[in-house]
MDTraj code that builds the backbone (N, CA, C; nanometers):
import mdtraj as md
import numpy as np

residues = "UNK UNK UNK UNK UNK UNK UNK UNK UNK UNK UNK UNK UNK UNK UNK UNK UNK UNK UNK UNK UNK UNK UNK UNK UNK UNK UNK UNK UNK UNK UNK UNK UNK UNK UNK UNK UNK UNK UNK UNK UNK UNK UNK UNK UNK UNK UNK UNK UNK UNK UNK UNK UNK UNK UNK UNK".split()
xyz = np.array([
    [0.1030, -0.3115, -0.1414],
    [0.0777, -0.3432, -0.0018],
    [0.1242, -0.2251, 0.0831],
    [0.0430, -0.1810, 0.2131],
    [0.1037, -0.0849, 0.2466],
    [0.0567, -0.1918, 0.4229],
    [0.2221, -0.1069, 0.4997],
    [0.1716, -0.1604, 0.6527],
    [0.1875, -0.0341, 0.7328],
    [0.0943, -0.0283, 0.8363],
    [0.1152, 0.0824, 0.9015],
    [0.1050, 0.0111, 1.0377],
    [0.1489, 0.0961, 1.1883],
    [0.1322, 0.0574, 1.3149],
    [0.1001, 0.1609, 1.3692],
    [0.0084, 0.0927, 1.4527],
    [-0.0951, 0.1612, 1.5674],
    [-0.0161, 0.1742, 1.6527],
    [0.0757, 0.2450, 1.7488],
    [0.1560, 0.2347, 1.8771],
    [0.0883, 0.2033, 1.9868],
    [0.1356, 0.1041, 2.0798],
    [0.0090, 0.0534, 2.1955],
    [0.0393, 0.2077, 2.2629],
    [-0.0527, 0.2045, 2.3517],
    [-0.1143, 0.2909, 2.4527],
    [-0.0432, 0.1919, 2.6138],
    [0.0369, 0.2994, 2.6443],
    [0.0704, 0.2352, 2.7706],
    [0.1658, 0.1008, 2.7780],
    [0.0978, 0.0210, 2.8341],
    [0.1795, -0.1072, 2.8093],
    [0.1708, -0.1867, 2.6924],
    [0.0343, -0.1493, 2.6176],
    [-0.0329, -0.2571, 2.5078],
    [0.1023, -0.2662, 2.4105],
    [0.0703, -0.3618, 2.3045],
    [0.2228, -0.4213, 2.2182],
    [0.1413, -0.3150, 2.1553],
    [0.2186, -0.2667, 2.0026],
    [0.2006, -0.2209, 1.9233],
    [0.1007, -0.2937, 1.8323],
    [0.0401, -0.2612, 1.7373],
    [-0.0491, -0.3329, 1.6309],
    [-0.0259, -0.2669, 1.5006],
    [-0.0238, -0.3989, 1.4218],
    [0.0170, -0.3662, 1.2613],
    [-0.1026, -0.3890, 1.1556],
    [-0.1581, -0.2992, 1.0720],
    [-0.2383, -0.3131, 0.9757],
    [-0.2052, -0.3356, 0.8516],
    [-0.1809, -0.4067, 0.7698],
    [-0.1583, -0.4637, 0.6178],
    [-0.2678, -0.4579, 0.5581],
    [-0.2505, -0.3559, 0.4536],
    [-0.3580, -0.3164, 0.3489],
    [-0.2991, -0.3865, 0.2239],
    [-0.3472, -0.4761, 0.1770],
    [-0.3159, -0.5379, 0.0578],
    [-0.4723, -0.6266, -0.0145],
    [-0.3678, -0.7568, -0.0718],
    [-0.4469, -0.8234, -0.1377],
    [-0.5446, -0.9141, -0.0186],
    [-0.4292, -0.9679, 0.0909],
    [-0.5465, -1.0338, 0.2530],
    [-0.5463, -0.8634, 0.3425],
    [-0.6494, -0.7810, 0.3603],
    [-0.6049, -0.7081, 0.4453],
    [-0.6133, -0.7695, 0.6406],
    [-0.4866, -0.7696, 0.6874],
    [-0.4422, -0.7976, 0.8033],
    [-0.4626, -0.7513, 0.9171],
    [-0.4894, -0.8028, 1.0345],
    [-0.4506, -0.7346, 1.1768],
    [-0.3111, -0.8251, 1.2105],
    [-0.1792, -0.7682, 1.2702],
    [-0.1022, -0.8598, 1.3657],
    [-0.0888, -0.7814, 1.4831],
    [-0.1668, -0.8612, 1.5634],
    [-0.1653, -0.8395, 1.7133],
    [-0.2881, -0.7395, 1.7179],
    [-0.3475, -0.7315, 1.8139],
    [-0.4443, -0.6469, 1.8127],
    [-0.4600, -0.6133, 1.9920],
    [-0.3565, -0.6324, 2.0757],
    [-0.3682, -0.5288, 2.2113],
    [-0.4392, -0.6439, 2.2931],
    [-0.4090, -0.6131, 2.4060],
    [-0.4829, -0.6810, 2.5562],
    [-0.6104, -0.7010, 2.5204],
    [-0.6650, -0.5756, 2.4876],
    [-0.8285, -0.5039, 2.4921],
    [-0.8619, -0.4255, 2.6121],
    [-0.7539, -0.3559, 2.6448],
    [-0.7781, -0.2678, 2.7854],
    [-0.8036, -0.1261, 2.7075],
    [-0.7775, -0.1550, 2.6087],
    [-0.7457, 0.0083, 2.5251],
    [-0.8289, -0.0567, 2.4058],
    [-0.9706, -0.0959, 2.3667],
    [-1.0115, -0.1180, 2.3051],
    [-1.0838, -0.0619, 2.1909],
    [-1.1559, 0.0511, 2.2721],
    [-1.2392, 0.1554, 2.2092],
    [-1.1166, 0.2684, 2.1296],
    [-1.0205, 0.2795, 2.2133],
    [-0.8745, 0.3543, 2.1150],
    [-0.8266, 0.3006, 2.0292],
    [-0.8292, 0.1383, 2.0352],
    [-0.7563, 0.0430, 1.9089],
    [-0.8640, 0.0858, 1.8028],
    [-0.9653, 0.0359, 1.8166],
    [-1.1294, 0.0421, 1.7213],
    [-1.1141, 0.1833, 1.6463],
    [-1.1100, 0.2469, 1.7430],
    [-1.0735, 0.3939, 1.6434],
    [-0.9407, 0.4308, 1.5691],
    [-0.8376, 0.4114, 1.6167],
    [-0.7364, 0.4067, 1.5781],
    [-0.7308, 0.3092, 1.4192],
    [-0.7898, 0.2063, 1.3967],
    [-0.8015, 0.1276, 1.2917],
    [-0.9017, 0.1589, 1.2046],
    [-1.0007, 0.2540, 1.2542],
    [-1.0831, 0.3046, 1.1670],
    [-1.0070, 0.3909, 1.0600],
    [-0.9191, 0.4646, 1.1179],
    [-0.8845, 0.5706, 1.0517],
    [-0.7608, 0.5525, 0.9361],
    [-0.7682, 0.3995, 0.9504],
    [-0.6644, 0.3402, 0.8577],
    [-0.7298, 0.2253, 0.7617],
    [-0.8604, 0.1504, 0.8029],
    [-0.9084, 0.0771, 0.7075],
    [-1.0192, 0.0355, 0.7608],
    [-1.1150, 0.0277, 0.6729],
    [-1.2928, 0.0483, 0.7657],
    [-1.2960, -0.1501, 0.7716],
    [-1.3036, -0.2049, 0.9042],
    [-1.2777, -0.2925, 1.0121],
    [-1.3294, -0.4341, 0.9668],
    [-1.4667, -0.4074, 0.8735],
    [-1.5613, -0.4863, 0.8203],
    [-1.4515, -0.5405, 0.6692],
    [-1.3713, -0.4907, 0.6119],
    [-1.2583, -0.5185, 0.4899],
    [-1.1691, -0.6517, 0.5477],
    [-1.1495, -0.6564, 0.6793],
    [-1.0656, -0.7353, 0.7409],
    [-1.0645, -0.8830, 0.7145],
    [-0.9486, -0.9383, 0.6694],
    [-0.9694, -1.0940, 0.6802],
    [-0.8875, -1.2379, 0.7331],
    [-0.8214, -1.1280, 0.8238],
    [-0.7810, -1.2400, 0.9258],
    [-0.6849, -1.1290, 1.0174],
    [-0.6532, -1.2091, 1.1433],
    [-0.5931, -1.1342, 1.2126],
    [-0.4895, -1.2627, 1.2978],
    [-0.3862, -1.1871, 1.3183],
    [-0.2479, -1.3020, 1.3343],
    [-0.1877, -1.2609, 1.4834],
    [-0.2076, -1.3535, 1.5683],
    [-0.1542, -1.3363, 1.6721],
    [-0.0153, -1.3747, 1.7271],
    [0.0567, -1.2844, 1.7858],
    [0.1587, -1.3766, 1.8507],
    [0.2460, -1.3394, 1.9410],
])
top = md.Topology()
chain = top.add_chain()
for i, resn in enumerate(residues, 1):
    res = top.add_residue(resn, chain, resSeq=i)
    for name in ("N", "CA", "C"):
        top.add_atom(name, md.element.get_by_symbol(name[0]), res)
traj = md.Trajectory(xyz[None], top)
């Protein structure tokens, strides 16, 4: 399993990607910084792999 974090932009929370056996989103930002999150997660696990995402 590997986790990595996206650092928010500005005010946004931070966001965590879990590459494992479920690959994860926790937290995924306002969406004010959306098109930067989207890319930012590209470059760590192609988006369509994803299978759940955990808010809180």
């Amino acid at each position: 399993m590997e986790i990595h974090c996206i650092y928010g932009h500005d005010y946004d929370s931070n966001i965590y990607i879990i590459k494992g056996e479920i690959p994860t989103v926790i937290d995924c930002g306002t969406g004010l910084y959306n098109k930067e999150v989207v890319r930012d997660i590209k470059k760590i696990i192609d988006p369509v792999t994803l299978k759940q995402i955990i808010l809180t």
